[in-house]
mmCIF file of the N, C-alpha and C atoms, coordinates in Angstrom:
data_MODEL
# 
_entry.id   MODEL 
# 
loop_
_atom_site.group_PDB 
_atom_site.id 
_atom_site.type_symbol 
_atom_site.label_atom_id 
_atom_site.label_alt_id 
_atom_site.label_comp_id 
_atom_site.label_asym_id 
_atom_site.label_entity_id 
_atom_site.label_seq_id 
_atom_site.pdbx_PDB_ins_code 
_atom_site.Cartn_x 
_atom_site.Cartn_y 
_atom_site.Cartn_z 
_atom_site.occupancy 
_atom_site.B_iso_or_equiv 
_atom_site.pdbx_formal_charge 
_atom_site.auth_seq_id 
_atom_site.auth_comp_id 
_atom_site.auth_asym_id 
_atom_site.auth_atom_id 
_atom_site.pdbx_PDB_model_num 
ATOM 1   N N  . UNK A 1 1  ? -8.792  -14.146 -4.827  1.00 0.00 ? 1  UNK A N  1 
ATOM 2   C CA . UNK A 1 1  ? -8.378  -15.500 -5.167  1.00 0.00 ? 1  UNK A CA 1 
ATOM 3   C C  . UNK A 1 1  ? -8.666  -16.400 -3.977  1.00 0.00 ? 1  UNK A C  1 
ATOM 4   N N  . UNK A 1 2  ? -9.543  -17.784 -4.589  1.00 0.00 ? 2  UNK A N  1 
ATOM 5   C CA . UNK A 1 2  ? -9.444  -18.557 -3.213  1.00 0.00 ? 2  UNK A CA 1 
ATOM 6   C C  . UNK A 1 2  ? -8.600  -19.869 -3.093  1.00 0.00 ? 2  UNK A C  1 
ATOM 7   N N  . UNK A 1 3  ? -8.765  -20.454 -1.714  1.00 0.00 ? 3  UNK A N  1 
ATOM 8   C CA . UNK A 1 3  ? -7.677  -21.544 -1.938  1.00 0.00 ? 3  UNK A CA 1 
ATOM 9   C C  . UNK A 1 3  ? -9.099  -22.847 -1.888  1.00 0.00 ? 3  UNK A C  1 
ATOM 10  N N  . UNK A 1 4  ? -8.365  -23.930 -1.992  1.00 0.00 ? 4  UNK A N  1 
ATOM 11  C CA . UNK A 1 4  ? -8.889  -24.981 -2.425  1.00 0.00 ? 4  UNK A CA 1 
ATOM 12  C C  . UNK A 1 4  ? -10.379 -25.050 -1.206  1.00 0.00 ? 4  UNK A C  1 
ATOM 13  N N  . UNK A 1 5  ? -9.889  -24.415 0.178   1.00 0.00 ? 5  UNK A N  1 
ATOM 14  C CA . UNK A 1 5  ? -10.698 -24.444 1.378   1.00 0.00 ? 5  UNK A CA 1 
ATOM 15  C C  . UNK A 1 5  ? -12.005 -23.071 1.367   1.00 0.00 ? 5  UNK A C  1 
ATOM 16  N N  . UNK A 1 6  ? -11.912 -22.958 0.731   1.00 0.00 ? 6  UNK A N  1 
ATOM 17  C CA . UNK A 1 6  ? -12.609 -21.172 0.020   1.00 0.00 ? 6  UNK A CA 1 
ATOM 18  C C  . UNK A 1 6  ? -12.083 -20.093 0.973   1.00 0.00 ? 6  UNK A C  1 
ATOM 19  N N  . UNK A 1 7  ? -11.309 -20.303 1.428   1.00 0.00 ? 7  UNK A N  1 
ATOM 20  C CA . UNK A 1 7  ? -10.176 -18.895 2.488   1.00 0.00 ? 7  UNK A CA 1 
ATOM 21  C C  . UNK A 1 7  ? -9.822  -18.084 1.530   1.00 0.00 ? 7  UNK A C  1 
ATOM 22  N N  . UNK A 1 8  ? -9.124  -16.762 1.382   1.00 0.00 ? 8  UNK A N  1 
ATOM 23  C CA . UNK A 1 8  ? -8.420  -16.231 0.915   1.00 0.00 ? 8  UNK A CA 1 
ATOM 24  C C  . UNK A 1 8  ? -7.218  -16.760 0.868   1.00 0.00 ? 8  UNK A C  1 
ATOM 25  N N  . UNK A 1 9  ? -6.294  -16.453 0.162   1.00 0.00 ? 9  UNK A N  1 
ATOM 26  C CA . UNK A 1 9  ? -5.088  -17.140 -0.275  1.00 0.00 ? 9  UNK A CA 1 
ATOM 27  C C  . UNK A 1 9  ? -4.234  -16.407 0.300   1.00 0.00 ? 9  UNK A C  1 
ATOM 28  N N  . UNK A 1 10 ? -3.373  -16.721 1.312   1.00 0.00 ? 10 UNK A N  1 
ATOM 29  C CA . UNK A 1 10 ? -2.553  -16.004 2.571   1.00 0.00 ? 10 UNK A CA 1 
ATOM 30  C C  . UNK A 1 10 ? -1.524  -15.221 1.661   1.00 0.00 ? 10 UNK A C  1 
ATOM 31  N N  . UNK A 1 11 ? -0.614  -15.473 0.878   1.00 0.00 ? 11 UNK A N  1 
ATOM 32  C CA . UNK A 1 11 ? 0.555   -15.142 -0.191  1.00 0.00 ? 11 UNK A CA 1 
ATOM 33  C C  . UNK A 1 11 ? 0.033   -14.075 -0.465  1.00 0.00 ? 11 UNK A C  1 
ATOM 34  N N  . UNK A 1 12 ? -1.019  -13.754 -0.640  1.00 0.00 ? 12 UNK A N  1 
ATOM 35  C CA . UNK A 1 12 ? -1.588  -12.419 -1.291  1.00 0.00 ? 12 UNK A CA 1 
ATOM 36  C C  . UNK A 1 12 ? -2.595  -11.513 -0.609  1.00 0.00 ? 12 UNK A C  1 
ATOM 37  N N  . UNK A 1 13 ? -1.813  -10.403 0.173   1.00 0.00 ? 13 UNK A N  1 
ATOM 38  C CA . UNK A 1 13 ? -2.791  -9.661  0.746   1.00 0.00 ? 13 UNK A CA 1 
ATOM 39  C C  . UNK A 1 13 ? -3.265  -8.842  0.638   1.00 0.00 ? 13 UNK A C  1 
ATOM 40  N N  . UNK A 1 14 ? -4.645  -9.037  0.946   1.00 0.00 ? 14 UNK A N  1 
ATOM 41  C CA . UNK A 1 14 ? -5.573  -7.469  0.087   1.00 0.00 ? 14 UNK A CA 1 
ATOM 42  C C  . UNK A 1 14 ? -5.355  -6.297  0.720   1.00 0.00 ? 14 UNK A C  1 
ATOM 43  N N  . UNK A 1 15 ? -5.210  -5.590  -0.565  1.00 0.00 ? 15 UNK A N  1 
ATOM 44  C CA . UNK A 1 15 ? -5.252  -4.180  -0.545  1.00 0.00 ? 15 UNK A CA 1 
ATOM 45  C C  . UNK A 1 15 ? -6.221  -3.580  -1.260  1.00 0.00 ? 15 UNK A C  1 
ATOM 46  N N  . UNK A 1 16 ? -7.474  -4.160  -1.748  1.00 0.00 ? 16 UNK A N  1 
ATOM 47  C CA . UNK A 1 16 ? -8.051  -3.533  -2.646  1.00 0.00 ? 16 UNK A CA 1 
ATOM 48  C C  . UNK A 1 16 ? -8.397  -2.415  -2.060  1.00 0.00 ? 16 UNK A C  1 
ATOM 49  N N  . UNK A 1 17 ? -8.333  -2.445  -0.398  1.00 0.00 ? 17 UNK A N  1 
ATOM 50  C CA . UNK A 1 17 ? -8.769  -0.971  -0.116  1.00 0.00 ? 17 UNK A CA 1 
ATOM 51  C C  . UNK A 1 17 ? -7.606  -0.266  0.697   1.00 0.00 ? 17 UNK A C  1 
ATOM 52  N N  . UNK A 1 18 ? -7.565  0.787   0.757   1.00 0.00 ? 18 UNK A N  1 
ATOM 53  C CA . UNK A 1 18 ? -6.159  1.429   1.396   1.00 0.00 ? 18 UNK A CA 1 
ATOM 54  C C  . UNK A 1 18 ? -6.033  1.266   2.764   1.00 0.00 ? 18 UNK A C  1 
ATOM 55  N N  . UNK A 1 19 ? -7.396  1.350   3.155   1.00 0.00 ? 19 UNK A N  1 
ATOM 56  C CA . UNK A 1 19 ? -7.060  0.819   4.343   1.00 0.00 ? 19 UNK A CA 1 
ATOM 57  C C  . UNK A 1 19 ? -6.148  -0.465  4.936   1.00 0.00 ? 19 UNK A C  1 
ATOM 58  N N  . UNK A 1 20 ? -6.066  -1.543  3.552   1.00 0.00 ? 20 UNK A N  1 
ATOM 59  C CA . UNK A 1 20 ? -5.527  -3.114  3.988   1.00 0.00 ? 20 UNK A CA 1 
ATOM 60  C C  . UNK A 1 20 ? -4.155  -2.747  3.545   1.00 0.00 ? 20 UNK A C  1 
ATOM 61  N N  . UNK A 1 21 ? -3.345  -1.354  3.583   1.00 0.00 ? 21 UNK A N  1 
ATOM 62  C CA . UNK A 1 21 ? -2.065  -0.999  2.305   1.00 0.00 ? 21 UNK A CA 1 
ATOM 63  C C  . UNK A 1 21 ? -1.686  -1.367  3.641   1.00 0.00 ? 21 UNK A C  1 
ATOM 64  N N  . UNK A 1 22 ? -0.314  -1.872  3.949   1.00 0.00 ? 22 UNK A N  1 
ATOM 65  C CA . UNK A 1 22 ? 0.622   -1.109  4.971   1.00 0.00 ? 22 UNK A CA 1 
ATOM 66  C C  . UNK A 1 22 ? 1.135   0.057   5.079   1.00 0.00 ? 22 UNK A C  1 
ATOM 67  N N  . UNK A 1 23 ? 0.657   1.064   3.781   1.00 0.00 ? 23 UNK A N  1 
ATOM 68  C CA . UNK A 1 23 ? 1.030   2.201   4.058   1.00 0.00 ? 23 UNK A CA 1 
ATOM 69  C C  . UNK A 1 23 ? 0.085   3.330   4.215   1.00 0.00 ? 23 UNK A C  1 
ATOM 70  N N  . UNK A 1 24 ? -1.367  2.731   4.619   1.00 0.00 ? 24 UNK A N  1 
ATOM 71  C CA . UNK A 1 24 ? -2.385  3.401   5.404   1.00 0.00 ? 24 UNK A CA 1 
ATOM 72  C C  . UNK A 1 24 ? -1.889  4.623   6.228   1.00 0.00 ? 24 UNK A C  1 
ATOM 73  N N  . UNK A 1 25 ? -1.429  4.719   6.950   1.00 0.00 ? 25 UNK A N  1 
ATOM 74  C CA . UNK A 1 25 ? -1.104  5.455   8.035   1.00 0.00 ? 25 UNK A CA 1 
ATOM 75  C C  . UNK A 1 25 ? -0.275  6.892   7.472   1.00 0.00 ? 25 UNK A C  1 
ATOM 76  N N  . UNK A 1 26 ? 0.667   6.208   6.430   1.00 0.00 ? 26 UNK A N  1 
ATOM 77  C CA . UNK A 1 26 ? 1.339   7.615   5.731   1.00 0.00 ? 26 UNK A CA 1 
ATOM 78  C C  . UNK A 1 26 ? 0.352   8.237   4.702   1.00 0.00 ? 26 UNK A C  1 
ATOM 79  N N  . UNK A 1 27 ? -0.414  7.664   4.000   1.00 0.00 ? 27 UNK A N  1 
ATOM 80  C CA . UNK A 1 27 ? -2.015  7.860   3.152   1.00 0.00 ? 27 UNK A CA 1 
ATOM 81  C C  . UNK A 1 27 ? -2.552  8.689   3.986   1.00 0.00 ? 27 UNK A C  1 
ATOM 82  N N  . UNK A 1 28 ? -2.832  8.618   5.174   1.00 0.00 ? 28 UNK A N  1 
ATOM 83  C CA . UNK A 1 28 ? -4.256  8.993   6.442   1.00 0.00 ? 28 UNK A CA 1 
ATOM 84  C C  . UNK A 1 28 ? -3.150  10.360  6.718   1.00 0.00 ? 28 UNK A C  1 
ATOM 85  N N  . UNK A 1 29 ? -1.602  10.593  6.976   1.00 0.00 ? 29 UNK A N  1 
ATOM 86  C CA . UNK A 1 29 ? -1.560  11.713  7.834   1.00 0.00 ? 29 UNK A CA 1 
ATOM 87  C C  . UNK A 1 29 ? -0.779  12.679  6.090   1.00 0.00 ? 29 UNK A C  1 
ATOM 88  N N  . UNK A 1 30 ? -1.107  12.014  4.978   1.00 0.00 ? 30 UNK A N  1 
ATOM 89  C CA . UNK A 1 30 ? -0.688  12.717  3.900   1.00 0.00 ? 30 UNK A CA 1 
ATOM 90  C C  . UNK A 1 30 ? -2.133  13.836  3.760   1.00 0.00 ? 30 UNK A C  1 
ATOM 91  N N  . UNK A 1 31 ? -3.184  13.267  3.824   1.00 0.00 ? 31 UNK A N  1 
ATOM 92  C CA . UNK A 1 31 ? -4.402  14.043  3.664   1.00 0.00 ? 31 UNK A CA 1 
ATOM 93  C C  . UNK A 1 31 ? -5.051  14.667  4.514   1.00 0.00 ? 31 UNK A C  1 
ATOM 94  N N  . UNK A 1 32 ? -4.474  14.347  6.150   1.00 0.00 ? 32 UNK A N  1 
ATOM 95  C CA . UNK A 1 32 ? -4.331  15.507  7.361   1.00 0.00 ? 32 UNK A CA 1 
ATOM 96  C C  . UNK A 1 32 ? -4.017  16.265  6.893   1.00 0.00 ? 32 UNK A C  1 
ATOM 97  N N  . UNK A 1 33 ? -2.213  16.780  6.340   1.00 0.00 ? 33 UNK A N  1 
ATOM 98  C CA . UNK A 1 33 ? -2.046  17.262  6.706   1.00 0.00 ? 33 UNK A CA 1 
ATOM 99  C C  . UNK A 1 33 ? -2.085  18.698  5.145   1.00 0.00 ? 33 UNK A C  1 
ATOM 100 N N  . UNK A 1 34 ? -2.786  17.899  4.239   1.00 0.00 ? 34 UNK A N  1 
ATOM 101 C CA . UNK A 1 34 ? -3.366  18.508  3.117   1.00 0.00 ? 34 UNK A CA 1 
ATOM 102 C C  . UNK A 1 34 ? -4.821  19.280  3.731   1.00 0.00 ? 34 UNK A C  1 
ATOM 103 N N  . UNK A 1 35 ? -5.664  18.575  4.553   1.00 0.00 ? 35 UNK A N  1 
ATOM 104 C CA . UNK A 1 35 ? -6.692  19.223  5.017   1.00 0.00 ? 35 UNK A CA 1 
ATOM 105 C C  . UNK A 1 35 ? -6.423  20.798  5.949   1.00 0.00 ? 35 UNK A C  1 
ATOM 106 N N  . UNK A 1 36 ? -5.072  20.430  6.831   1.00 0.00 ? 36 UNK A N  1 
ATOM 107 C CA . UNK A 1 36 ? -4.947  21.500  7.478   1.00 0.00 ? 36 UNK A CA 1 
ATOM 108 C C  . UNK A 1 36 ? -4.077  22.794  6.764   1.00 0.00 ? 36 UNK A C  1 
ATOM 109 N N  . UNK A 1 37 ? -3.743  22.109  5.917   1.00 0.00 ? 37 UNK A N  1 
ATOM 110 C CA . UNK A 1 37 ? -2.989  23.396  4.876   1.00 0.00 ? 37 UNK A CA 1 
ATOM 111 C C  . UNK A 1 37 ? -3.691  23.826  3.958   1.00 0.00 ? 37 UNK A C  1 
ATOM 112 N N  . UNK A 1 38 ? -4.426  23.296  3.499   1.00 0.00 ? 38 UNK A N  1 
ATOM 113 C CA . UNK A 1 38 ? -5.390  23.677  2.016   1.00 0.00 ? 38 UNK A CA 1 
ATOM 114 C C  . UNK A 1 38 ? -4.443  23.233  0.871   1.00 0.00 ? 38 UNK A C  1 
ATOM 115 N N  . UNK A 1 39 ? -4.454  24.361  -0.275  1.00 0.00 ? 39 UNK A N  1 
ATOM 116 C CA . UNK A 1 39 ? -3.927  24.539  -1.295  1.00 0.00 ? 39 UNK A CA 1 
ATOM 117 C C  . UNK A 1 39 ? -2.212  24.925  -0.902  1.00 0.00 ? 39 UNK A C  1 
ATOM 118 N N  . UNK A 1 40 ? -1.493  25.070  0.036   1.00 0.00 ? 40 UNK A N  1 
ATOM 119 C CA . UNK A 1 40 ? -0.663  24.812  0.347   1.00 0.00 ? 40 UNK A CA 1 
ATOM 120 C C  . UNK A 1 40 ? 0.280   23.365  0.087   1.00 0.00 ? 40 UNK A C  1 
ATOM 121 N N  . UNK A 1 41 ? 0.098   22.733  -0.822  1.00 0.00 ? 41 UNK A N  1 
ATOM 122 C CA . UNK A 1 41 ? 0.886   21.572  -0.477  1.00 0.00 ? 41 UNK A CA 1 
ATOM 123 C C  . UNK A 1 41 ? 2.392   21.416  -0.517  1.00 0.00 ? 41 UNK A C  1 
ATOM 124 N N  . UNK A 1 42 ? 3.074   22.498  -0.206  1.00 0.00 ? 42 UNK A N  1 
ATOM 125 C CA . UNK A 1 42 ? 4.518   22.595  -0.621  1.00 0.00 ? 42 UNK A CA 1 
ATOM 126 C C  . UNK A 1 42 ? 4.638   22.341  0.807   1.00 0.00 ? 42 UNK A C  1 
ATOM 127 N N  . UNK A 1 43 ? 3.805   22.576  2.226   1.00 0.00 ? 43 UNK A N  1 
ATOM 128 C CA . UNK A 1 43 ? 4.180   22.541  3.286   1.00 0.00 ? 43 UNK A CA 1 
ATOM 129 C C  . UNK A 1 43 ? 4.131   20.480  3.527   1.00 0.00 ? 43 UNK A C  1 
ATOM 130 N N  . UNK A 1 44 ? 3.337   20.331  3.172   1.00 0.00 ? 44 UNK A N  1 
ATOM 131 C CA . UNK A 1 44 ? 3.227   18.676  2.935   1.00 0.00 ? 44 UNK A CA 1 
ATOM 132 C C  . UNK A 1 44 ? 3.734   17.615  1.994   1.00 0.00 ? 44 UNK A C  1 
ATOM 133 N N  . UNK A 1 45 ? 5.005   18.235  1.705   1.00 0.00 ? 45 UNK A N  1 
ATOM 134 C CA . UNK A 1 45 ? 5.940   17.432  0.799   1.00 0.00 ? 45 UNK A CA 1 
ATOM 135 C C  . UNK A 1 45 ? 6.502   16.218  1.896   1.00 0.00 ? 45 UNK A C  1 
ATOM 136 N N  . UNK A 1 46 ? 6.915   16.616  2.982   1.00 0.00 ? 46 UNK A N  1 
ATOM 137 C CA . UNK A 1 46 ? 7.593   15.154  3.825   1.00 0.00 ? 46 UNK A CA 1 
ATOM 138 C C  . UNK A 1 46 ? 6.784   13.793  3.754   1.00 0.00 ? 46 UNK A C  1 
ATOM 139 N N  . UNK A 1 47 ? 5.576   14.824  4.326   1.00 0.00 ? 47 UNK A N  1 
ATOM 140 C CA . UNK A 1 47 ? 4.354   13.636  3.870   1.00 0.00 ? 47 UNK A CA 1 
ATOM 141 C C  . UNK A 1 47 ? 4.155   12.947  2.587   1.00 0.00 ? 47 UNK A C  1 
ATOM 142 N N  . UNK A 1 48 ? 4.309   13.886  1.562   1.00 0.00 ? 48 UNK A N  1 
ATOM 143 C CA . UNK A 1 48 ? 4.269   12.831  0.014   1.00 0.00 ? 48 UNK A CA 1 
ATOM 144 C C  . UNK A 1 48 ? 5.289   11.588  -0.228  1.00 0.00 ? 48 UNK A C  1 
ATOM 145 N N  . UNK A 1 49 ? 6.683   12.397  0.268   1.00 0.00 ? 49 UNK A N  1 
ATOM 146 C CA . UNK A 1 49 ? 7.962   11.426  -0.239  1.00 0.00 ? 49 UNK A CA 1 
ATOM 147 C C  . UNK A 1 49 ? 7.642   10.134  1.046   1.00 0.00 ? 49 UNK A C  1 
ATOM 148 N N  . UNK A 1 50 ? 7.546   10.311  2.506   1.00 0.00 ? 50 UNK A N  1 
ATOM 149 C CA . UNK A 1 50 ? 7.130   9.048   2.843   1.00 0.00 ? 50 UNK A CA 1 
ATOM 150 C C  . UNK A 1 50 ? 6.455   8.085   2.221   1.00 0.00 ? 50 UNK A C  1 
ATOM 151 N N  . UNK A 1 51 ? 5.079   8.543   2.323   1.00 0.00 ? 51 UNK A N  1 
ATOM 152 C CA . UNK A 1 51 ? 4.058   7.663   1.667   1.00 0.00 ? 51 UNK A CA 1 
ATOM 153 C C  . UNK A 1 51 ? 4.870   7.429   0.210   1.00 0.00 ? 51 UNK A C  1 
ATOM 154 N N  . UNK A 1 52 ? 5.206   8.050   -0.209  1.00 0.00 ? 52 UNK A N  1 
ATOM 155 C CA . UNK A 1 52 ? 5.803   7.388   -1.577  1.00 0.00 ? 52 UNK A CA 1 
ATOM 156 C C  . UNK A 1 52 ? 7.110   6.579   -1.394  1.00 0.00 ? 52 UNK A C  1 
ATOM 157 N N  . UNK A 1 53 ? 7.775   6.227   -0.640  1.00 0.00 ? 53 UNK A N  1 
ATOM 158 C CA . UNK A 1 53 ? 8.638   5.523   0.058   1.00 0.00 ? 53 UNK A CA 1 
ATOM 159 C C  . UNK A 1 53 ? 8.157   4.425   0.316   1.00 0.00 ? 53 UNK A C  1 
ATOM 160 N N  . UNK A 1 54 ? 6.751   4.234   1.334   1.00 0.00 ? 54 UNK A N  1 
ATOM 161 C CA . UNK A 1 54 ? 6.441   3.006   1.450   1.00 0.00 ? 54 UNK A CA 1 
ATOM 162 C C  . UNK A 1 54 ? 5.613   2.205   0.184   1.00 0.00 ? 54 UNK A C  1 
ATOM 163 N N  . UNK A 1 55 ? 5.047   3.195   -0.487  1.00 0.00 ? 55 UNK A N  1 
ATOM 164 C CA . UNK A 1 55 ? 4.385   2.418   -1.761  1.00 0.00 ? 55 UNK A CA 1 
ATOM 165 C C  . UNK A 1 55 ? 5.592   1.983   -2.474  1.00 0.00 ? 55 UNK A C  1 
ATOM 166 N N  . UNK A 1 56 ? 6.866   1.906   -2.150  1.00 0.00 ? 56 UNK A N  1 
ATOM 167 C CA . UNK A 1 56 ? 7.699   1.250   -3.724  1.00 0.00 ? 56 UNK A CA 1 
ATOM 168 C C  . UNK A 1 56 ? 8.228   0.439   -2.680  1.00 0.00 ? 56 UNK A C  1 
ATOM 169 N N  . UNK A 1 57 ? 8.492   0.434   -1.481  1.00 0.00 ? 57 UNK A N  1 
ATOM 170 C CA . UNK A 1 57 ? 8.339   -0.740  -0.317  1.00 0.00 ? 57 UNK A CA 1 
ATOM 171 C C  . UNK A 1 57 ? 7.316   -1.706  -0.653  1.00 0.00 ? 57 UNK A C  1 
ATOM 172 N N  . UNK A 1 58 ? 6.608   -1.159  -0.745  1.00 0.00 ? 58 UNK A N  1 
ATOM 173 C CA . UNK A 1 58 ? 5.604   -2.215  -0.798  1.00 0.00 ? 58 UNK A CA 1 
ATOM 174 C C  . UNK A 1 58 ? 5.615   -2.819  -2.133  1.00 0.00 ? 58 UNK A C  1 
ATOM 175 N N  . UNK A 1 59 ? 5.426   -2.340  -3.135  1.00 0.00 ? 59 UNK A N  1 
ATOM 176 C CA . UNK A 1 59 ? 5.582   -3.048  -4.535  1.00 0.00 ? 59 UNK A CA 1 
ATOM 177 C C  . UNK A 1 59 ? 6.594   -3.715  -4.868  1.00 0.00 ? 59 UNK A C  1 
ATOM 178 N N  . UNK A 1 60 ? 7.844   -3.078  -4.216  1.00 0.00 ? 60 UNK A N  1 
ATOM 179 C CA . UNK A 1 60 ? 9.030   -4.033  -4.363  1.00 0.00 ? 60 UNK A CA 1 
ATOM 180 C C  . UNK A 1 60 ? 9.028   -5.535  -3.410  1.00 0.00 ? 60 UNK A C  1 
ATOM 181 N N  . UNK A 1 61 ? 8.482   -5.429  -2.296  1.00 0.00 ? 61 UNK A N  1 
ATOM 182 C CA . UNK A 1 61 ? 7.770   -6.815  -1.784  1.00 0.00 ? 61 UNK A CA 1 
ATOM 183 C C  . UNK A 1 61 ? 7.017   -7.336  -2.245  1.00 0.00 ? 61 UNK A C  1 
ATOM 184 N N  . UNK A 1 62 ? 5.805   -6.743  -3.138  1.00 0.00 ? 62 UNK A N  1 
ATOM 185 C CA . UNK A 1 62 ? 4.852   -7.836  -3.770  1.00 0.00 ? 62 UNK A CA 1 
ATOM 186 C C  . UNK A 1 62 ? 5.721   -8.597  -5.004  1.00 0.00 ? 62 UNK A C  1 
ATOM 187 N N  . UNK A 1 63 ? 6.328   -7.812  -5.605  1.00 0.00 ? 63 UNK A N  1 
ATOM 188 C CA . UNK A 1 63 ? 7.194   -8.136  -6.597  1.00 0.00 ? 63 UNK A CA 1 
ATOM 189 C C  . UNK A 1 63 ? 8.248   -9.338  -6.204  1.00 0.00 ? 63 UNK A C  1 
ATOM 190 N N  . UNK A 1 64 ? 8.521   -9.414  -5.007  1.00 0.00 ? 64 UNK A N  1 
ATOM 191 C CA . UNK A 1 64 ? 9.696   -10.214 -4.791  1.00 0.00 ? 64 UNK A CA 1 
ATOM 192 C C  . UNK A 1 64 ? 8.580   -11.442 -4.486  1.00 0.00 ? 64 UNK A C  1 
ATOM 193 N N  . UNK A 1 65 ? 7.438   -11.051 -3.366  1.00 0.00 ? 65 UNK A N  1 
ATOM 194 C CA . UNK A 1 65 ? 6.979   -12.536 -3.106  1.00 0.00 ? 65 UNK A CA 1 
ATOM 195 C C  . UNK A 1 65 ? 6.450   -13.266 -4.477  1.00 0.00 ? 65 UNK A C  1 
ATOM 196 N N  . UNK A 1 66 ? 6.409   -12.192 -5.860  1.00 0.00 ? 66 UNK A N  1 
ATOM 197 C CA . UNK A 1 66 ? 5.688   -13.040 -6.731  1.00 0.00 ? 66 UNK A CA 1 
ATOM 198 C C  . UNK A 1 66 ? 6.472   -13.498 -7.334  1.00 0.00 ? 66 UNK A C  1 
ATOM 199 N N  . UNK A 1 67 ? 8.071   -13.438 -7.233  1.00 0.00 ? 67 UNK A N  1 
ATOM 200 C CA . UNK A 1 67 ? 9.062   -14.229 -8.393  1.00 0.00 ? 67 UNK A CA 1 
ATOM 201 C C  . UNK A 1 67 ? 8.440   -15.683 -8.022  1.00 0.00 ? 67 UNK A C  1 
ATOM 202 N N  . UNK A 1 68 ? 8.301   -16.299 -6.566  1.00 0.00 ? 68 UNK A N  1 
ATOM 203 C CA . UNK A 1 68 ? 7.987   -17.625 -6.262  1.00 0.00 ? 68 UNK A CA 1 
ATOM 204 C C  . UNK A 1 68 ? 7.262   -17.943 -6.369  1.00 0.00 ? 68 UNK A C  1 
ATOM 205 N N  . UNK A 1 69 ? 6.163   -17.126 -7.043  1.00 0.00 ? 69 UNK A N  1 
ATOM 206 C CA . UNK A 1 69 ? 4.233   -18.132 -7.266  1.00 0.00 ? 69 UNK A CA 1 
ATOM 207 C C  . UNK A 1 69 ? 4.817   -18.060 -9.140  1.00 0.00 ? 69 UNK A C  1 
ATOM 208 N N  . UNK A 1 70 ? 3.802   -19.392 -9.314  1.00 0.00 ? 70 UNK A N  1 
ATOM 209 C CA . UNK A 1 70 ? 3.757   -19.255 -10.153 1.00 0.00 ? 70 UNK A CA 1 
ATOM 210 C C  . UNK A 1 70 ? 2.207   -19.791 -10.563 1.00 0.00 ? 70 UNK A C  1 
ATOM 211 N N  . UNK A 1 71 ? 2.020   -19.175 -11.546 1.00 0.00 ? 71 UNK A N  1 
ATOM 212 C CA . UNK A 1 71 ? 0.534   -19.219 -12.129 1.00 0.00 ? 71 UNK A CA 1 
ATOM 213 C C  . UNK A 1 71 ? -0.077  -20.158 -12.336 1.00 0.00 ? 71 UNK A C  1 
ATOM 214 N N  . UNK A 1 72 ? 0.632   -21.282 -12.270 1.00 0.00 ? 72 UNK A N  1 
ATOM 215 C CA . UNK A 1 72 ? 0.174   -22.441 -13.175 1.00 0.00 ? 72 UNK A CA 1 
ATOM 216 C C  . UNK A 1 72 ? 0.302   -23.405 -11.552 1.00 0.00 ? 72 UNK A C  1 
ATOM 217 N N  . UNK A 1 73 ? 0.194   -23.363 -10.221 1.00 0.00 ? 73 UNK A N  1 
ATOM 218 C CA . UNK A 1 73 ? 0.420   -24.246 -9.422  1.00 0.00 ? 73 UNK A CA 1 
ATOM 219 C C  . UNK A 1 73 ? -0.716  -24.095 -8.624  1.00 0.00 ? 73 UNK A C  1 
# 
């Protein structure tokens, strides 16, 4: 989405790639630590429930900043 100046529109930040998630970092050491275990993933459960911690962090913030946009402004 752009703004009237052709910038990106600050209110809304990309994530189209995981890298732009804020929860990059729990993503990056979830699949460490899947690489160093293999088919083991019962040893890499801490790692799942984080990263899954910050993804409903995070959705519950996009969710809140979007009660105040509204579509039509």
């Amino acid at each position: 989405m752009a703004t009237k100046g052709g910038a990106a529109a600050a209110a809304y930040p990309s994530a189209a790639r995981i890298s732009d998630s804020p929860c990059y970092h729990q993503y990056s050491a979830s699949l460490k630590c899947l690489e160093e275990f293999g088919s083991d993933k019962s040893k890499c459960q801490d790692h799942f429930d984080v990263y899954k911690e910050c993804k409903k962090k995070e959705r519950e913030a996009r969710l809140e900043r979007n009660k105040t946009r509204s579509l039509f402004s």
